[in-house]
PASEBA-1860 file (N, C-alpha, C; in nm, 3 decimals):
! residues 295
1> XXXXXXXX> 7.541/7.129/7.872/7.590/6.992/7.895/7.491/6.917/7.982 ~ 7.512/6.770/7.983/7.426/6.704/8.028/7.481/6.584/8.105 ~ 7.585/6.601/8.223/7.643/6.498/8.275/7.571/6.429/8.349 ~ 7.537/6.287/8.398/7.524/6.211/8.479/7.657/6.171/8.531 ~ 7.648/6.228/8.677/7.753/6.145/8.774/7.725/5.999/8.807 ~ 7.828/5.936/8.857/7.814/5.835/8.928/7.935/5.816/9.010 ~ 7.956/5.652/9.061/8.108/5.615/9.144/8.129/5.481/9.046 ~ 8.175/5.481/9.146/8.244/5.293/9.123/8.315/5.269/9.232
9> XXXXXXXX> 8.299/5.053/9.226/8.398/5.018/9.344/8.571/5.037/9.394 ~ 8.620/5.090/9.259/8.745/5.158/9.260/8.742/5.248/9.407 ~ 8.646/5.383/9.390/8.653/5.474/9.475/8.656/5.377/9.609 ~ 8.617/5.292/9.634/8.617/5.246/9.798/8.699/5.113/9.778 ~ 8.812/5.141/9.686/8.943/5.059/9.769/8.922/4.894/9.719 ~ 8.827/4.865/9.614/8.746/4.758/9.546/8.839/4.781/9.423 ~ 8.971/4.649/9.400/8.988/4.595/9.302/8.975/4.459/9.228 ~ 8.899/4.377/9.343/8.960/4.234/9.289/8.768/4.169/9.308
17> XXXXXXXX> 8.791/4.115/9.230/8.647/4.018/9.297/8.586/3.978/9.443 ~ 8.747/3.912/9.501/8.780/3.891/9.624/8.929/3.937/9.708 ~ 8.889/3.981/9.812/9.030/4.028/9.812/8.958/4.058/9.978 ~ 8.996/3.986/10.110/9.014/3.998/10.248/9.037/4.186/10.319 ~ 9.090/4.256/10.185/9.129/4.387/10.233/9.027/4.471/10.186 ~ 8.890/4.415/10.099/8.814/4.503/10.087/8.715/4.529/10.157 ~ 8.624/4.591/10.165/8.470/4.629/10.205/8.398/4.526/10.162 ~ 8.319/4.470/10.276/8.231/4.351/10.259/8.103/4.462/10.152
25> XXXXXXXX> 8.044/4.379/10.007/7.955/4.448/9.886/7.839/4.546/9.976 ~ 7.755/4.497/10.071/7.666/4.559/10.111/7.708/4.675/10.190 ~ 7.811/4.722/10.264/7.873/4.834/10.301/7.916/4.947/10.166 ~ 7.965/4.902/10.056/8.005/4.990/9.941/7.839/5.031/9.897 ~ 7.754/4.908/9.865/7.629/4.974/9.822/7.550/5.080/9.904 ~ 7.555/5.040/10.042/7.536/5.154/10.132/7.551/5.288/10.152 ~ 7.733/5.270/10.172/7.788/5.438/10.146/7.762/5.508/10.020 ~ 7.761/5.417/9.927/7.718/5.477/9.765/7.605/5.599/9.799
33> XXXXXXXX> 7.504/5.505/9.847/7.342/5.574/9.874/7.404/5.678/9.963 ~ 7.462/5.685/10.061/7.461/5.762/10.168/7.547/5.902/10.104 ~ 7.616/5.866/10.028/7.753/5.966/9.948/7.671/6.021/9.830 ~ 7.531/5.974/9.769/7.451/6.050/9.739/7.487/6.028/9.568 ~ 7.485/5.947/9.564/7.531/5.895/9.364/7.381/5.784/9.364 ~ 7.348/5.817/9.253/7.241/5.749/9.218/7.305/5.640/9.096 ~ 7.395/5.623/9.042/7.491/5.571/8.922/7.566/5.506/9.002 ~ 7.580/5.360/8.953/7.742/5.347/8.978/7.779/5.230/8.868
41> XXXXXXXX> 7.904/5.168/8.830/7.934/5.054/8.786/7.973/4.973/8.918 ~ 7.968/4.833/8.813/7.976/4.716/8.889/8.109/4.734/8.947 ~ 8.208/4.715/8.890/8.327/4.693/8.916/8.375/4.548/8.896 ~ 8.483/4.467/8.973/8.537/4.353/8.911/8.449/4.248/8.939 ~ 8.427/4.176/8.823/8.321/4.025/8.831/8.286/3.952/8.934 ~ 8.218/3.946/9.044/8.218/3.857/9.147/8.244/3.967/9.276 ~ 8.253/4.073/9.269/8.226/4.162/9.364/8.090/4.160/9.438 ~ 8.003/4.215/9.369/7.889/4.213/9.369/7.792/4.106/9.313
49> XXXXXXXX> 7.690/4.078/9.358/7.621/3.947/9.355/7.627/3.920/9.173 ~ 7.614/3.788/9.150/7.647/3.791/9.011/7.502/3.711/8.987 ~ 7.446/3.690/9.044/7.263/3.653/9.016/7.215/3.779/9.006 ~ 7.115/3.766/8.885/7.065/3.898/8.804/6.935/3.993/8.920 ~ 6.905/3.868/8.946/6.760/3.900/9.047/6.824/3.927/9.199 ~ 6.905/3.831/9.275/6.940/3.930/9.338/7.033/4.099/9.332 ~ 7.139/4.110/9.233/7.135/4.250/9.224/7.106/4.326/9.185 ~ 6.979/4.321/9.090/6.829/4.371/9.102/6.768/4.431/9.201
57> XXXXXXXX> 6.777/4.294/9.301/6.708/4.330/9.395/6.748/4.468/9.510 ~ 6.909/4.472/9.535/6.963/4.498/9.640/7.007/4.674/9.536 ~ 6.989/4.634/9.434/7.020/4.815/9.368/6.872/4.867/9.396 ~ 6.764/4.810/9.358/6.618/4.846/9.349/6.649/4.945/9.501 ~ 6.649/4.883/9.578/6.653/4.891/9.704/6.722/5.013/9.751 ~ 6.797/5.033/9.702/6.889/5.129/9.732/6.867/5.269/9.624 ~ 6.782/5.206/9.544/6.768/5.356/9.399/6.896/5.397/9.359 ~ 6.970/5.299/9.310/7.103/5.251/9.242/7.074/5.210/9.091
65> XXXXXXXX> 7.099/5.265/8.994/7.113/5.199/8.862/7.307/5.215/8.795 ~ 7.292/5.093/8.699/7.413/5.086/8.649/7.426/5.144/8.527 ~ 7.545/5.212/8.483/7.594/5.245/8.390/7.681/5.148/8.301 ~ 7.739/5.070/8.328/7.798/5.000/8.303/7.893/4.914/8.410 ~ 8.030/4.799/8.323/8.124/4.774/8.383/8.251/4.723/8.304 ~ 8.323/4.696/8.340/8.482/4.653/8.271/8.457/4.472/8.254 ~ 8.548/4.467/8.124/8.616/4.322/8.109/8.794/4.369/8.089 ~ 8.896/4.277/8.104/9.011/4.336/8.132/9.089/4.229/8.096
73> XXXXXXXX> 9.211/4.213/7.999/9.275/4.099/7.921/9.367/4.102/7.840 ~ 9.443/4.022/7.790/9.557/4.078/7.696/9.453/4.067/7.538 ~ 9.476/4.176/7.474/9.437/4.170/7.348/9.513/4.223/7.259 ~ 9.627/4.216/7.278/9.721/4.179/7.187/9.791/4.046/7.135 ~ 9.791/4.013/7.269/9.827/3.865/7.234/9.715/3.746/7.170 ~ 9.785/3.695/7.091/9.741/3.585/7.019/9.626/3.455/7.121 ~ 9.694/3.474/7.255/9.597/3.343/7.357/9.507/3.427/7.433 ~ 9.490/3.561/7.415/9.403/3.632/7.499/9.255/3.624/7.478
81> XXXXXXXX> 9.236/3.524/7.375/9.066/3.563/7.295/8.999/3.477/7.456 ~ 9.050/3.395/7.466/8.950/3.265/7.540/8.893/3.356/7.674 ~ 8.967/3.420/7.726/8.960/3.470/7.829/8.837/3.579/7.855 ~ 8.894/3.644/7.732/8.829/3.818/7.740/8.666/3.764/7.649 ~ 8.650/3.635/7.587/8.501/3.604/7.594/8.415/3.521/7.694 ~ 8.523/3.467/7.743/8.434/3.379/7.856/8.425/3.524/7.965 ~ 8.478/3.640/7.990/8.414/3.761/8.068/8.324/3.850/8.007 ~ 8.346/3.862/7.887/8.249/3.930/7.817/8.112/3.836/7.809
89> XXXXXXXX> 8.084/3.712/7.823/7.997/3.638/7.781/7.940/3.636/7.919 ~ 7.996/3.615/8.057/7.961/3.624/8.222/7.889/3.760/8.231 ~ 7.949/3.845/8.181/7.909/3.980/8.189/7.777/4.076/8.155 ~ 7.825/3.998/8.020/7.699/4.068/7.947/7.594/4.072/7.977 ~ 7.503/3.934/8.014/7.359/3.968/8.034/7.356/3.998/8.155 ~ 7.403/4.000/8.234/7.409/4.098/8.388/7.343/4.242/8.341 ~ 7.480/4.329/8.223/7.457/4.444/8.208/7.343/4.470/8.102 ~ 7.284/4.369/8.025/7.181/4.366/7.945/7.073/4.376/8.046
97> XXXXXXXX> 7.086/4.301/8.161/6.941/4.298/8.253/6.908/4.387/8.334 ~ 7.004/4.413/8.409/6.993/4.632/8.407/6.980/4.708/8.365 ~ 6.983/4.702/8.219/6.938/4.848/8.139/7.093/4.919/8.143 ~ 7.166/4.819/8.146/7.329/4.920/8.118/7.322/4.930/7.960 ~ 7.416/5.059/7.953/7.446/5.112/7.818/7.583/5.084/7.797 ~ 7.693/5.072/7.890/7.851/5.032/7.834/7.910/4.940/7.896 ~ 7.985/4.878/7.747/8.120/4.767/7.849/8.259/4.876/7.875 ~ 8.280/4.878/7.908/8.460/4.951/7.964/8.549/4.803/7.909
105> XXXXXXXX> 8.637/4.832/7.784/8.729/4.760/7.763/8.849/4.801/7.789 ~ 8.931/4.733/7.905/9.105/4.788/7.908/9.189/4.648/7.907 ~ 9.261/4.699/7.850/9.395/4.580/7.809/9.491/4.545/7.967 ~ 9.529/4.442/7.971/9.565/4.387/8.100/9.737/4.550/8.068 ~ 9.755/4.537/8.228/9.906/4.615/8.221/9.983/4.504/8.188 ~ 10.163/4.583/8.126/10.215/4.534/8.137/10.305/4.518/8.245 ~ 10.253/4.548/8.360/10.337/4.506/8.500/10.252/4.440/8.576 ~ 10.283/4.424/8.663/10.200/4.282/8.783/10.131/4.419/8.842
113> XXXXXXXX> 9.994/4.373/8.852/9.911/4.473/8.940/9.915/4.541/9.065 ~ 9.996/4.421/9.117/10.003/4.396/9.296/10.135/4.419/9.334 ~ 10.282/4.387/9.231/10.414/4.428/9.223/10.494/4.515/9.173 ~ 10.403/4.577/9.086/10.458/4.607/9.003/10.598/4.539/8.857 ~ 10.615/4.429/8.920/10.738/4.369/8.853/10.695/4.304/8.687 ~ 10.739/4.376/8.591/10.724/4.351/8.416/10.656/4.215/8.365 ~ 10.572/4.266/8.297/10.536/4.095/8.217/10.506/4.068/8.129 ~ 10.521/4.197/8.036/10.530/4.184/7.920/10.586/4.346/7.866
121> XXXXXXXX> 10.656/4.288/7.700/10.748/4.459/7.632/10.611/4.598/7.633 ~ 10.702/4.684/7.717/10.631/4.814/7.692/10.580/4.824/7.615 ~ 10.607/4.844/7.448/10.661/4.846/7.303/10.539/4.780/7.225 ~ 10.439/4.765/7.131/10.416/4.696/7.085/10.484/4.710/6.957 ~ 10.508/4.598/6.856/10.508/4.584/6.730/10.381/4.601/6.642 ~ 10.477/4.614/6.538/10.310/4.658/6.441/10.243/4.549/6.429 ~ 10.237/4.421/6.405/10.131/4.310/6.425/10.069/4.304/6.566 ~ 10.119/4.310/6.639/10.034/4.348/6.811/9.990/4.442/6.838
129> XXXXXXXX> 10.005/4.565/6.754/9.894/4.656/6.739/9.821/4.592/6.652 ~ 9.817/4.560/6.519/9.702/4.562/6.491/9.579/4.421/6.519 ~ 9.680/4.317/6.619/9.552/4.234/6.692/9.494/4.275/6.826 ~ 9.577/4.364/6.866/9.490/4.451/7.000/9.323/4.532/6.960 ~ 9.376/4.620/6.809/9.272/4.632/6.693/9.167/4.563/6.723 ~ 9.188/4.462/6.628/9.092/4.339/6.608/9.046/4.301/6.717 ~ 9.137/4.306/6.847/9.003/4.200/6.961/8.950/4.309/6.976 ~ 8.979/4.428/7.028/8.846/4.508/7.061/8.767/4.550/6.954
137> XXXXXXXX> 8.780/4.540/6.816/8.644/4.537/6.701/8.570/4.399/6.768 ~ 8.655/4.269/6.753/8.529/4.193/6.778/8.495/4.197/6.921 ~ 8.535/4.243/7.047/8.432/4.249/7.145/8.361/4.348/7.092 ~ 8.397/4.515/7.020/8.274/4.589/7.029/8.155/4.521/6.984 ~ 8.171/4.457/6.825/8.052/4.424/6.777/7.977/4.264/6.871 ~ 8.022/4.239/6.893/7.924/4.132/7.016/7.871/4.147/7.098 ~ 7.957/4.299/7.186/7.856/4.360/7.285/7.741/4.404/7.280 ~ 7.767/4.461/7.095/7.646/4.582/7.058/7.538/4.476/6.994
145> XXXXXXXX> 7.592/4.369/6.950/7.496/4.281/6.854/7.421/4.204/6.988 ~ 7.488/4.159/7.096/7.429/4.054/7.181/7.384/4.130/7.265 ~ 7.441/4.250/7.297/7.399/4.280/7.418/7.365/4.489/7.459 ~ 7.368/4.507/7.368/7.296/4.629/7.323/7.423/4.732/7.398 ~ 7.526/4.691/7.407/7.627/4.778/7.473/7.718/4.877/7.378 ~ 7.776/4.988/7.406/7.861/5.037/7.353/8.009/5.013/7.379 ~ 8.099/5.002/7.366/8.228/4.990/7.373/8.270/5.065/7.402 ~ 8.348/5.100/7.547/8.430/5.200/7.539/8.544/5.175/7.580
153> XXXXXXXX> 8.716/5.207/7.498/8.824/5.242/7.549/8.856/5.248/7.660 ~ 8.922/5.213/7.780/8.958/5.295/7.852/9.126/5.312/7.867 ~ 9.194/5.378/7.802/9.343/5.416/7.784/9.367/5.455/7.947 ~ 9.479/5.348/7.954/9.507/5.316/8.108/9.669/5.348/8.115 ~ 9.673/5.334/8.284/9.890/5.358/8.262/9.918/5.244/8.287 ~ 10.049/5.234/8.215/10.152/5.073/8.174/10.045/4.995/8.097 ~ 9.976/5.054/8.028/9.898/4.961/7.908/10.013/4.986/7.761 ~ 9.961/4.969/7.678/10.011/4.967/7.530/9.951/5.119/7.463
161> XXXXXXXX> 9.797/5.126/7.509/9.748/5.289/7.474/9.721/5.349/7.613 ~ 9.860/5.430/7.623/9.855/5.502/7.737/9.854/5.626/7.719 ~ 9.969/5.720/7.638/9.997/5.803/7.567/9.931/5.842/7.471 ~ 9.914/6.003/7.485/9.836/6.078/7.353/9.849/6.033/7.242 ~ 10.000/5.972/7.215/9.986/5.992/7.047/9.991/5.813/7.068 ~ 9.965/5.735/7.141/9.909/5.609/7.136/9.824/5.597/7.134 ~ 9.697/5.648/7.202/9.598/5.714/7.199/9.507/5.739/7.084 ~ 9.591/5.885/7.042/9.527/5.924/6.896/9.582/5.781/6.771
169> XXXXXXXX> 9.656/5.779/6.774/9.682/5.621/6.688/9.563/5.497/6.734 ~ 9.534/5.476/6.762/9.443/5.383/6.834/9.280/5.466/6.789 ~ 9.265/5.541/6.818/9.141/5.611/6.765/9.098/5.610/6.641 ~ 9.241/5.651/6.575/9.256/5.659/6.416/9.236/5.513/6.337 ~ 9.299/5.453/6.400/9.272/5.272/6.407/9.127/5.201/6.401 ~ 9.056/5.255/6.459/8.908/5.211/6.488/8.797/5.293/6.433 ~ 8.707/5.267/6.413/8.594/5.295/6.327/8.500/5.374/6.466 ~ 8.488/5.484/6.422/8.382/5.563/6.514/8.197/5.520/6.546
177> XXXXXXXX> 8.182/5.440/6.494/8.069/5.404/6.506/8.067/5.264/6.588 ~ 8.158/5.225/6.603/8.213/5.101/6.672/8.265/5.083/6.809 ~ 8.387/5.156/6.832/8.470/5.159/6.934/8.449/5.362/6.937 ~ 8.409/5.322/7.089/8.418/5.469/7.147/8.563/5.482/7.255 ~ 8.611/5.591/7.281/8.692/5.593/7.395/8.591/5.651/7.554 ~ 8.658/5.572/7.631/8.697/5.663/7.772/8.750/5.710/7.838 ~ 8.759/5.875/7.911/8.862/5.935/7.914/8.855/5.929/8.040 ~ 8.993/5.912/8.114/9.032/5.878/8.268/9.101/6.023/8.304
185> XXXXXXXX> 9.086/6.091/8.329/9.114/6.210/8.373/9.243/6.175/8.424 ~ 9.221/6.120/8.569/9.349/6.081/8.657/9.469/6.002/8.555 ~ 9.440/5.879/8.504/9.532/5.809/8.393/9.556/5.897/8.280 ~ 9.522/5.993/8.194/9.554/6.061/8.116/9.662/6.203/8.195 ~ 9.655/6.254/8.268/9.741/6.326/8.324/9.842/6.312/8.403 ~ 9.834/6.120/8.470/9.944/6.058/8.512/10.043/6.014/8.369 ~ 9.974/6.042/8.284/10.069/5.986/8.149/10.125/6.075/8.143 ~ 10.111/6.201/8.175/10.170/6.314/8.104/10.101/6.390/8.009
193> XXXXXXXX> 10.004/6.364/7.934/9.857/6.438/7.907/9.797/6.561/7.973 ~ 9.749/6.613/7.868/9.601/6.722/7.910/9.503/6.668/7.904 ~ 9.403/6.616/8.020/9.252/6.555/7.974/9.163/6.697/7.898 ~ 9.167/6.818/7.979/9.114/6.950/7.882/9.082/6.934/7.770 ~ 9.286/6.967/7.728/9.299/6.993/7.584/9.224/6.885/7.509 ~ 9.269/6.769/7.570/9.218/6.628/7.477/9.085/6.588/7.462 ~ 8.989/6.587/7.552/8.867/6.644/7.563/8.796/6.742/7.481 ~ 8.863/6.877/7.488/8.797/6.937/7.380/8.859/6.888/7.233
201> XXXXXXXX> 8.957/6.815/7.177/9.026/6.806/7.075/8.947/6.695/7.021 ~ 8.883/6.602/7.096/8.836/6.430/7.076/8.709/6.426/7.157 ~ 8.618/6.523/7.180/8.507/6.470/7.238/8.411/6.418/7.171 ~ 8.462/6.381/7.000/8.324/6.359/6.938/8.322/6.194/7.000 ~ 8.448/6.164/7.016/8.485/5.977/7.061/8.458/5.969/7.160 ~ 8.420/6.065/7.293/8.432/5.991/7.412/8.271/6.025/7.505 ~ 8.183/5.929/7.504/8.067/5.915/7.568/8.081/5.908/7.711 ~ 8.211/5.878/7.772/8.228/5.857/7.918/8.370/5.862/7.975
209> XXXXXXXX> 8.363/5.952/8.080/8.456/5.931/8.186/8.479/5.928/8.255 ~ 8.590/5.900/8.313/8.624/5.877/8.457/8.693/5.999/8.547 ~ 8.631/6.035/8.684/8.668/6.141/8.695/8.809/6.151/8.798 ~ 8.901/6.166/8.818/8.981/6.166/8.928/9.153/6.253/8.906 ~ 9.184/6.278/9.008/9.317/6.357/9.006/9.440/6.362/9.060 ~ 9.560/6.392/9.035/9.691/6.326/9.003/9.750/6.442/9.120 ~ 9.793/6.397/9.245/9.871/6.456/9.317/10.041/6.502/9.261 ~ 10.058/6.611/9.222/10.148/6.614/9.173/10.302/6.580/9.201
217> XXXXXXXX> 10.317/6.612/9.378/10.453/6.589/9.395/10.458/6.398/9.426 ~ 10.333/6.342/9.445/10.384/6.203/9.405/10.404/6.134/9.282 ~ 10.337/6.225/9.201/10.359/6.227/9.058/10.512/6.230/9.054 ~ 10.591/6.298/9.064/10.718/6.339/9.062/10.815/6.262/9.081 ~ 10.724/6.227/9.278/10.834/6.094/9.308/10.880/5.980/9.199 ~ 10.734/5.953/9.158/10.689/5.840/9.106/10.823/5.810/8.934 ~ 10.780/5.963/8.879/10.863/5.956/8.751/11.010/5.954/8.799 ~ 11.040/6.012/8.932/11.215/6.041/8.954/11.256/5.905/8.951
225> XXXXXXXX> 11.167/5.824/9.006/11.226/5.679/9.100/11.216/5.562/8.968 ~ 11.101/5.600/8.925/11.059/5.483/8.806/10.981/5.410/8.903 ~ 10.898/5.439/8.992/10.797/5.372/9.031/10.700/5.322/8.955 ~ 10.672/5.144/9.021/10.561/5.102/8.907/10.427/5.159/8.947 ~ 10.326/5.139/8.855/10.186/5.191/8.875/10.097/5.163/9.006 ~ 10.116/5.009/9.005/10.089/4.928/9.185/10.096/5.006/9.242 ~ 10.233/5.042/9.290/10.251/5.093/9.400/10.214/5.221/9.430 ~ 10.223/5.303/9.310/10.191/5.410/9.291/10.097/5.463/9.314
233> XXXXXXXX> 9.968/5.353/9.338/9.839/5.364/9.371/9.843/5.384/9.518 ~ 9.924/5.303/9.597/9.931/5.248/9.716/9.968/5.367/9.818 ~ 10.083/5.447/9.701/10.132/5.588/9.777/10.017/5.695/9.749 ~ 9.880/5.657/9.681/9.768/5.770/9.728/9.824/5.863/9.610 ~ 9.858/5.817/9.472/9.876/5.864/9.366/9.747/5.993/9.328 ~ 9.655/5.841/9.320/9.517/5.988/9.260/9.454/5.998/9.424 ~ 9.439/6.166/9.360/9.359/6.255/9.478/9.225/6.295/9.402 ~ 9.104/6.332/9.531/8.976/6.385/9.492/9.015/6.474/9.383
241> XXXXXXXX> 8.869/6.513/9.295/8.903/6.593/9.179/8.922/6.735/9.232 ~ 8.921/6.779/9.339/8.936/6.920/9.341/9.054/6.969/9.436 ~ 9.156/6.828/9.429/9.282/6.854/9.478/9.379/6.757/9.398 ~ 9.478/6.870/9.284/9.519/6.795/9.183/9.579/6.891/9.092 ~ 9.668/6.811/8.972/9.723/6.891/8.904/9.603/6.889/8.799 ~ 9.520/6.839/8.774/9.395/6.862/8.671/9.305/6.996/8.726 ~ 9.314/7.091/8.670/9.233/7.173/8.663/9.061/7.141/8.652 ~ 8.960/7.132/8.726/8.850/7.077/8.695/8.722/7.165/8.680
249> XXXXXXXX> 8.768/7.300/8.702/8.686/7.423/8.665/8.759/7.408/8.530 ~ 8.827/7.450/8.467/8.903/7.447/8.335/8.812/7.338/8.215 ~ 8.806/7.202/8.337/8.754/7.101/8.241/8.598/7.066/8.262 ~ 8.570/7.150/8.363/8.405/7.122/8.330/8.365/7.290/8.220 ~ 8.442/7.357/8.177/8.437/7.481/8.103/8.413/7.407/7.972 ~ 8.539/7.310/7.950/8.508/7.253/7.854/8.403/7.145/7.806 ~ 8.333/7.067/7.897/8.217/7.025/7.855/8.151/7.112/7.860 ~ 8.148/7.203/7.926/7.973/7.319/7.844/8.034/7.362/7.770
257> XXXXXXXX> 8.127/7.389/7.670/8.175/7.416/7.520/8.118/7.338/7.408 ~ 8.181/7.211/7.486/8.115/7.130/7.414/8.022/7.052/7.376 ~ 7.881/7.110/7.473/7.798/7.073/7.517/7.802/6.930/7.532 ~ 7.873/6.867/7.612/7.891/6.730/7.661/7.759/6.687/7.727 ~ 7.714/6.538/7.656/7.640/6.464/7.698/7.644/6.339/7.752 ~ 7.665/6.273/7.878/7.739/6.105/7.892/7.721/6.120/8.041 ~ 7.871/6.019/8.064/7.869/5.950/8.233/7.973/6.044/8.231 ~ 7.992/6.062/8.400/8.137/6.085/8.424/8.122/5.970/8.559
265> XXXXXXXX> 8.157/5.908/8.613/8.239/5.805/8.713/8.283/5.849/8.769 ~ 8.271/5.867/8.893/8.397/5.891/8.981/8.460/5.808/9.070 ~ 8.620/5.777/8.972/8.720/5.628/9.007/8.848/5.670/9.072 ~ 8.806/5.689/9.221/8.959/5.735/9.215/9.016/5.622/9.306 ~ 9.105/5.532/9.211/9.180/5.442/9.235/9.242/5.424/9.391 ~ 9.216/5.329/9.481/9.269/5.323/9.576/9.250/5.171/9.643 ~ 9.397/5.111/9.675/9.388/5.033/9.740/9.536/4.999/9.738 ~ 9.530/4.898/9.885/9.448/4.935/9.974/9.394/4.997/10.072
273> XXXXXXXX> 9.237/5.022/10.126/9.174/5.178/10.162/9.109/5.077/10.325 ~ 9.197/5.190/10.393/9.118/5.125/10.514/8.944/5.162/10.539 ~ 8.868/5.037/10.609/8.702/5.071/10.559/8.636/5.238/10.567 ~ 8.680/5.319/10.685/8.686/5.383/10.690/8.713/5.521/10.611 ~ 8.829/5.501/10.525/8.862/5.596/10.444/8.765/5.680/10.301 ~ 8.661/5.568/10.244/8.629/5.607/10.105/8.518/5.674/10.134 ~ 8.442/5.660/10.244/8.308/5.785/10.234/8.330/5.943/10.242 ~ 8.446/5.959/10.372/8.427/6.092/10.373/8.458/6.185/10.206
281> XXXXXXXX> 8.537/6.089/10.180/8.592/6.110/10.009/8.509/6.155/9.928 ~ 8.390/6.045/9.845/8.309/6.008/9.821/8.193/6.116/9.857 ~ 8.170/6.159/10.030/8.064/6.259/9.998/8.127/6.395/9.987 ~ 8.233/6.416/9.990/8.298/6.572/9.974/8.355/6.565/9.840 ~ 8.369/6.466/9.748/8.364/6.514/9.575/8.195/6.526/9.546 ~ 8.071/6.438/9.596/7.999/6.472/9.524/7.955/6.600/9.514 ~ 7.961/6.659/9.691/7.944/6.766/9.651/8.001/6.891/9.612 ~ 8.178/6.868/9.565/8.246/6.949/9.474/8.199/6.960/9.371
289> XXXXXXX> 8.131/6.851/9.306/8.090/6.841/9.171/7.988/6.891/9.131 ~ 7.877/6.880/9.244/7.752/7.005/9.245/7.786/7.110/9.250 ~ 7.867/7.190/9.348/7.936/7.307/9.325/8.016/7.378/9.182 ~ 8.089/7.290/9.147/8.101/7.327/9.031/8.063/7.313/8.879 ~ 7.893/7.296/8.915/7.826/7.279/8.831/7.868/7.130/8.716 ~ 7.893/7.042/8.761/7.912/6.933/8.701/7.768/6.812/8.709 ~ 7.701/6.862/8.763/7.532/6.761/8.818/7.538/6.718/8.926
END
């Protein structure tokens, strides 16, 4: 196998563009270097400098390259196009001018991010599946035509493809040369999933993932109570990968099976993270991950 690690602004408590509770950008690029990842994604639009030359400049600097980053939107719905191209269109030549290889496409939740409180049916119908379909065919092919990117999935919780057999339906749906998936370790086993099994079952689809892990007895809480996802984050849902109900000797067995070649990310969702909290994190997975032979 042939993994390249990296992070993302997820791991240090970075969800929003702007948001008073995060890490001022040049502290995250910092600890990055210091936590010893040479990879990372951008994370949300306007985080990080959105002039090409300066964050050029300030990755150069640091011996930081990108892998990619996310656009995020309803694409099921009928009014979602305007949105998810005016980000895909902001986006793109950013990740064209770095030498990135992927967009990360995920469908907005259907609960409030920050409340958790509903905002749209769990449920899709069969016509809202098949325009969720369609927008991500036409972002894949614009990314790949305009902007030399690959497409990847990322099957999220309280999305529409959350679940295996939403999942595998959705795969089956899309053309392999087109739409790739990405597999979220942490979100696939908070669904109730095997990332393993599914991994070895579907790795011809998935060029990248995300690495992180599902504390189980808040897991528990979470399903007893019907806790939404928000919050769920908030109660320190996902834990480092080598404290978790994901087995990660098990699943790095299975990329050298399968001789896996790609990213893995390491996103483990948190916010909000006092400044303090995301390095010691950050340098005690990377070097779990050297240890267990993951790169």
């Amino acid at each position: 196998m042939n993994v390249t690690i990296g992070t993302a602004p997820d791991s240090w408590g970075v969800r929003f563009p702007d948001d008073p509770r995060q890490m001022p950008w040049q502290r995250f690029l910092d600890e990055v270097t210091e936590a010893g990842y040479k990879w990372i994604e951008l994370g949300p639009h306007g985080y990080l400098p959105t002039a090409l030359s300066v964050l050029r400049d300030e990755l150069d600097k640091r011996g930081l390259k990108v892998s990619g980053s996310f656009i995020q939107g309803d694409l099921a719905g009928p009014a979602g196009w305007s949105k998810l191209e005016r980000e895909l269109r902001g986006l793109g030549p950013t990740l064209k001018g770095l030498g990135a290889s992927f967009l990360v496409l995920i469908e907005d939740m259907y609960t409030d991010h920050l409340t958790g409180a509903p905002l749209a049916p769990v449920h899709l119908d069969t016509a809202g599946f098949q325009r969720l379909v369609d927008t991500t065919r036409r972002i894949a092919e614009i990314a790949r035509i305009d902007y030399g990117l690959t497409l990847v999935f990322h099957s999220h919780a309280e999305t529409h493809v959350q679940y295996e057999d939403q999942i595998e339906a959705f795969l089956d749906a899309t053309e392999p040369e087109l739409v790739s998936l990405l597999l979220d370790t942490g979100h696939h086993a908070y669904s109730g999933g095997d990332p393993v099994a599914f991994m070895r079952r579907r790795h011809s689809r998935i060029p990248y993932l995300h690495l992180k892990n599902v504390d189980s007895e808040v897991r528990a809480k979470v399903a007893a109570e019907n806790i939404p996802f928000a919050k769920a984050v908030a109660m320190d849902m996902f834990v480092e990968p080598s404290r978790g109900a994901v087995d990660f000797t098990a699943f790095r067995d299975a990329l050298r099976d399968i001789n896996y070649v790609g990213y893995a990310i390491v996103e483990q969702d948190m916010f909000p993270a006092p400044f303090d909290k995301p390095l010691p994190i950050a340098k005690r997975t990377r070097e779990y991950l050297r240890e267990i032979g993951m790169g």
